[in-house]
C-alpha positions in Angstrom: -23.7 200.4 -6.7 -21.0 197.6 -6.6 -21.8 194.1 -8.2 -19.1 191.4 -7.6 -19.1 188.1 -9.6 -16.8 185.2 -10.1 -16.3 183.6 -13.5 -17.0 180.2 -15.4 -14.8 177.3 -16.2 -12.4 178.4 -19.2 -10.9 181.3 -16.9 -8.7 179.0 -15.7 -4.6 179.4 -16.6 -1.6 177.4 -15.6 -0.3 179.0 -12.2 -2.9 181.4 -11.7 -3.1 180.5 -8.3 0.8 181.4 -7.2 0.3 184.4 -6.1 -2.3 183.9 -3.8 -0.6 181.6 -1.6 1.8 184.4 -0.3 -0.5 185.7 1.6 -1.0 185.3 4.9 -3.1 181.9 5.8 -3.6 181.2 2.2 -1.6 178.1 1.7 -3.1 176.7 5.1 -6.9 177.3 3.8 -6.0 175.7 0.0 -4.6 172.9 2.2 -7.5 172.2 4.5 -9.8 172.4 1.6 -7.2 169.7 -0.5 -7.9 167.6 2.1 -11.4 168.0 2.4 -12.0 167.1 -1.0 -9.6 165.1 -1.5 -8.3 167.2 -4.5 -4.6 168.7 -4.8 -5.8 172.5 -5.4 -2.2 173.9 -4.8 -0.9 171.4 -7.2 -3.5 171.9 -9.9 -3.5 176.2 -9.2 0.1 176.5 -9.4 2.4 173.3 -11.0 -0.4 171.5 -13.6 -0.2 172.4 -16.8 -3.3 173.4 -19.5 -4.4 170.3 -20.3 -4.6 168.9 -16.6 -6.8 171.8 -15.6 -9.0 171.7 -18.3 -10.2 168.7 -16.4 -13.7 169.5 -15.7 -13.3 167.6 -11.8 -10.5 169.6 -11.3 -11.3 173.1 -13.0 -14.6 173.6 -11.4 -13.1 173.4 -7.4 -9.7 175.4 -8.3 -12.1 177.9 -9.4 -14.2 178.1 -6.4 -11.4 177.8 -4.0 -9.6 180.8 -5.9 -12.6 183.0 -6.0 -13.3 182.7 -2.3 -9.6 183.2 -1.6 -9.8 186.4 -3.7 -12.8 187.8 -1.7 -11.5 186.7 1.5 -8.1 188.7 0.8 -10.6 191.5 -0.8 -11.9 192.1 2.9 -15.4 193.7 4.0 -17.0 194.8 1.4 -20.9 195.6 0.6 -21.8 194.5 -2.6 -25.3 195.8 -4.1 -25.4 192.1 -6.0 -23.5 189.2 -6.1 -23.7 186.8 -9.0 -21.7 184.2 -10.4 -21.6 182.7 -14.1 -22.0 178.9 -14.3 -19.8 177.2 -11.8 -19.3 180.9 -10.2 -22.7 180.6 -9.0 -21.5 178.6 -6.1 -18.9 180.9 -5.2 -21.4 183.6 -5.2 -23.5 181.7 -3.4 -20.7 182.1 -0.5 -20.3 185.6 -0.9 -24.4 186.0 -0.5 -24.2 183.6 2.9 -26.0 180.9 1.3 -23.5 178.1 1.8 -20.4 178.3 3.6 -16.8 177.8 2.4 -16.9 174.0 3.3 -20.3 173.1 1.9 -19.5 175.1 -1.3 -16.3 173.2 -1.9 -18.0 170.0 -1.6 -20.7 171.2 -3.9 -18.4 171.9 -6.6 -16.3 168.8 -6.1 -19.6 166.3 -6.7 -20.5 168.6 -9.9 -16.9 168.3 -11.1 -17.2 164.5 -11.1 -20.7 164.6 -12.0 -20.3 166.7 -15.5 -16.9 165.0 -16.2 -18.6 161.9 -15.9 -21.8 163.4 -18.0 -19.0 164.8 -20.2 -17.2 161.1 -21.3 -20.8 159.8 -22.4 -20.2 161.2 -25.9 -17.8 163.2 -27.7 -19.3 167.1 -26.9 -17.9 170.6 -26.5 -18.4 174.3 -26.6 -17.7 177.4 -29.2 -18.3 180.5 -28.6 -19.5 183.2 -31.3 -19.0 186.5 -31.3 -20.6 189.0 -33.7 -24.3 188.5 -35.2 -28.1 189.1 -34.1 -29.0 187.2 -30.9 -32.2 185.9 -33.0 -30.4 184.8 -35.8 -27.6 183.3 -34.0 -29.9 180.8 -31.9 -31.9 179.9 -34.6 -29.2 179.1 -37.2 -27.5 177.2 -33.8 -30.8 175.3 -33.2 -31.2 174.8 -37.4 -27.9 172.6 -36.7 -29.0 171.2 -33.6 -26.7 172.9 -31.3 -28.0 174.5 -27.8 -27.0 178.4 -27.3 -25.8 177.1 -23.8 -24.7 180.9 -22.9 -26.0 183.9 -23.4 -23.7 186.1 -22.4 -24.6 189.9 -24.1 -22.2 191.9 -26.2 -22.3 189.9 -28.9 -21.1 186.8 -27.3 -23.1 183.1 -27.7 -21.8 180.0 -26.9 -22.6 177.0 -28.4 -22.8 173.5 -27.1 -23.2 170.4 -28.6 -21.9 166.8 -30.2 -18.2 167.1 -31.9 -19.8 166.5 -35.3 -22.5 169.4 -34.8 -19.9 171.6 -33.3 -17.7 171.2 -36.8 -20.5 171.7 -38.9 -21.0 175.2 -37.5 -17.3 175.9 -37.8 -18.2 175.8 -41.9 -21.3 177.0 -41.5 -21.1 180.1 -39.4 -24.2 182.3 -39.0 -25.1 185.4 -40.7 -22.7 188.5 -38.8 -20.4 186.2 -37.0 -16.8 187.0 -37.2 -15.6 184.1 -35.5 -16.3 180.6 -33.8 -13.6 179.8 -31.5 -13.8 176.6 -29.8 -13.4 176.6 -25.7 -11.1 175.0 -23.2 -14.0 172.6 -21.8 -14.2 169.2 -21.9 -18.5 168.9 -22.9 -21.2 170.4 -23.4 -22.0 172.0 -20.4 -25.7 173.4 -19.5 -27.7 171.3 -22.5 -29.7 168.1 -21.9 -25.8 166.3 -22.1 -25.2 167.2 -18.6 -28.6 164.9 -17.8 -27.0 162.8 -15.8 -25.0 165.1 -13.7 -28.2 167.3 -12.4 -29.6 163.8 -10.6 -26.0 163.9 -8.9 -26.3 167.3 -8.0 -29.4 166.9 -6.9 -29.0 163.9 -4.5 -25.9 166.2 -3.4 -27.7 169.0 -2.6 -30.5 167.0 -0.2 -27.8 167.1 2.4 -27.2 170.5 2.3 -28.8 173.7 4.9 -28.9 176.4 3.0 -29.1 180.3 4.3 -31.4 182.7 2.7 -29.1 185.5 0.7 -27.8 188.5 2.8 -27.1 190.3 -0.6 -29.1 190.0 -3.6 -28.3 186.5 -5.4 -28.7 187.2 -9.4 -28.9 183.8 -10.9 -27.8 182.9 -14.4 -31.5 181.1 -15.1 -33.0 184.4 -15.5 -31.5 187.1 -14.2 -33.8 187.3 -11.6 -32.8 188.4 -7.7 -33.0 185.0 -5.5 -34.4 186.0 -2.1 -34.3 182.3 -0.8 -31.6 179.8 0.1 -33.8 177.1 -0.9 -34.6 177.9 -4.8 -31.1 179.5 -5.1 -29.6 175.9 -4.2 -32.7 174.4 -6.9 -31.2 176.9 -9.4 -28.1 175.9 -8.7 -28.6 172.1 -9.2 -31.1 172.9 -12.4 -28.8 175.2 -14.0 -26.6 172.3 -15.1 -28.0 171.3 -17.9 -30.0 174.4 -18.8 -28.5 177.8 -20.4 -26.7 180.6 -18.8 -28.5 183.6 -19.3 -25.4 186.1 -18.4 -27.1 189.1 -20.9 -30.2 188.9 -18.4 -27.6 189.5 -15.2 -25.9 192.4 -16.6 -29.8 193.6 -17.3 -30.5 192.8 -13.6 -27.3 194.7 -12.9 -28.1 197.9 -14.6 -31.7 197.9 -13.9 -30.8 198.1 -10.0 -28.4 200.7 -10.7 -24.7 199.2 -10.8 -22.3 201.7 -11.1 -18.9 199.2 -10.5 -18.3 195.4 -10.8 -15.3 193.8 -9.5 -14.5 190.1 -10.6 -12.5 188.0 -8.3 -9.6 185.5 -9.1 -9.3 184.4 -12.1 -10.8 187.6 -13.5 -11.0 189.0 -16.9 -14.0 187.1 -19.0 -16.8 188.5 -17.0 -15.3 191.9 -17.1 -14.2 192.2 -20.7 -18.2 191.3 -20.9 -19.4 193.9 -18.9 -16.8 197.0 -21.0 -18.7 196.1 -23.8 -22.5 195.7 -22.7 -22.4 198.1 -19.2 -20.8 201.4 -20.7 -19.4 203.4 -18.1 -19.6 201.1 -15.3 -16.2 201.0 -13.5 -14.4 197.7 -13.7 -12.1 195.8 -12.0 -10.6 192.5 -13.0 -8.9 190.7 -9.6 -6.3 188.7 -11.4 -3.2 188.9 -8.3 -2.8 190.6 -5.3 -1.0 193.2 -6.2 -4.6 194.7 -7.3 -6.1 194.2 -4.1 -5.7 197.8 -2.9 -7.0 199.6 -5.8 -10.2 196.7 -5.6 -10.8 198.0 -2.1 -10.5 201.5 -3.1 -13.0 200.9 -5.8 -15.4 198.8 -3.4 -15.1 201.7 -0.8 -16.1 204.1 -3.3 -18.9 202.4 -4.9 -20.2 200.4 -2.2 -21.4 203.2 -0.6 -23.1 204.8 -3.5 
């Protein structure tokens, strides 16, 4: 059984994006959706340096935009689960037919603001952990007043919290941690920090007419398989400022019998995960084009089982 997913903010690299606008109709699409949101996605995929899209209002729509491009380019494929981690949950929400391309990039353009906005109330950030006992982890993170903002399996927690918290854990590392290495974002993303950006959402989301899934929508809240539009869009809104619960997904994933998992543009982070907590799954990290074939071949193959 195939699972495809799209990652969070932090996969982002300078000039990830190049590629992709070879092919055919690509440029034309990243154009029409520019416009739409009034945001220079060729620009900020292909010419903008690190620091420019680390922007939270600009990461979060490059990375939709480049996920859906990847998919599109990826073709027909039948997916036994779709799932997305953070901001990815939007672009899965597109490959499960619960939003189209045009209400999911102006989704992701109001949460962009919305959390960048959330983001400048106080100086906030995000580290993740690797190494230690899940138990011990959160409760040495929750000692210091930090919020284990995502769970992600294999030995990976992030952190979230204020600048001052964040340092104290850098000297103060729990029990089995190798390292604390601090992300790319600009806040701390799904903790009570990001208050202010859910009521955005929210009011965002009123306007929208969402589709029940065609696949089955695993959602970061719980892991659990999303059979309406309606609560997936409520997840998606909620989600902001509460954990990411990636270990439960990859449960939900091998639970219902996953067998591949392909990761579309930028891929790596999700994948990487899934080596170390889905032994001998098959996976496929859709970084450029050039690894579209073998990604078909691999969705032809295990699609079908």
């Amino acid at each position: 059984m195939l699972v495809l997913v799209a990652p969070g903010q932090g996969a982002q690299t300078p000039g990830f994006l190049t590629p992709w606008l070879d092919l055919p109709g690509a440029a034309d699409r990243i154009a029409a959706w520019s416009d739409a949101i009034e945001l220079d996605l060729a620009h900020y995929g292909v010419k903008a340096d690190a620091d420019e899209i680390r922007d939270t209002a600009v990461a979060q729509p490059l990375l939709v935009a480049a996920g859906l491009l990847a998919a599109s380019a990826l073709g027909d494929v039948s997916p036994g689960a779709v799932a997305g981690h953070s901001v990815g949950e939007i672009t899965a929400a597109v490959f499960a037919g619960v939003l189209d391309d045009a209400a999911a990039l102006g989704l992701v353009r109001t949460r962009g603001l919305a959390m960048a906005d959330a983001a400048a109330i106080a100086e906030t950030g995000m580290s993740a952990l690797l190494g230690g006992e899940p138990e011990q982890v959160i409760a040495h993170l929750e000692g210091l007043g930090l919020t284990p903002a995502n769970v992600n399996g294999a030995g990976q927690i992030v952190a979230a919290g204020t600048a001052a918290q964040l340092a104290a854990l850098a000297e103060d590392k729990p029990e089995g941690v190798r390292r604390v290495v601090p992300l790319k974002v600009a806040g701390a993303f799904h903790t009570p920090h990001m208050a202010s950006a859910v009521e955005a959402l929210k009011a965002a989301a009123a306007g929208l007419s969402p589709a029940d899934p065609v696949l089955p929508y695993v959602s970061n809240k719980d892991g659990a398989v999303v059979d309406s539009g309606d609560e997936v869009i409520a997840r998606l809104v909620g989600q902001v400022a509460n954990p990411v619960r990636w270990d439960l997904c990859m449960e939900t994933f091998a639970a219902r019998g996953a067998t591949a998992l392909i990761e579309v543009c930028p891929g790596g982070t999700l994948t990487g995960i899934a080596k170390r907590a889905l032994p001998g799954v098959k996976t496929l990290a859709l970084k450029t084009p050039d690894q579209l074939d073998d990604a078909r071949s691999l969705a032809a193959e295990y699609s079908a089982a």
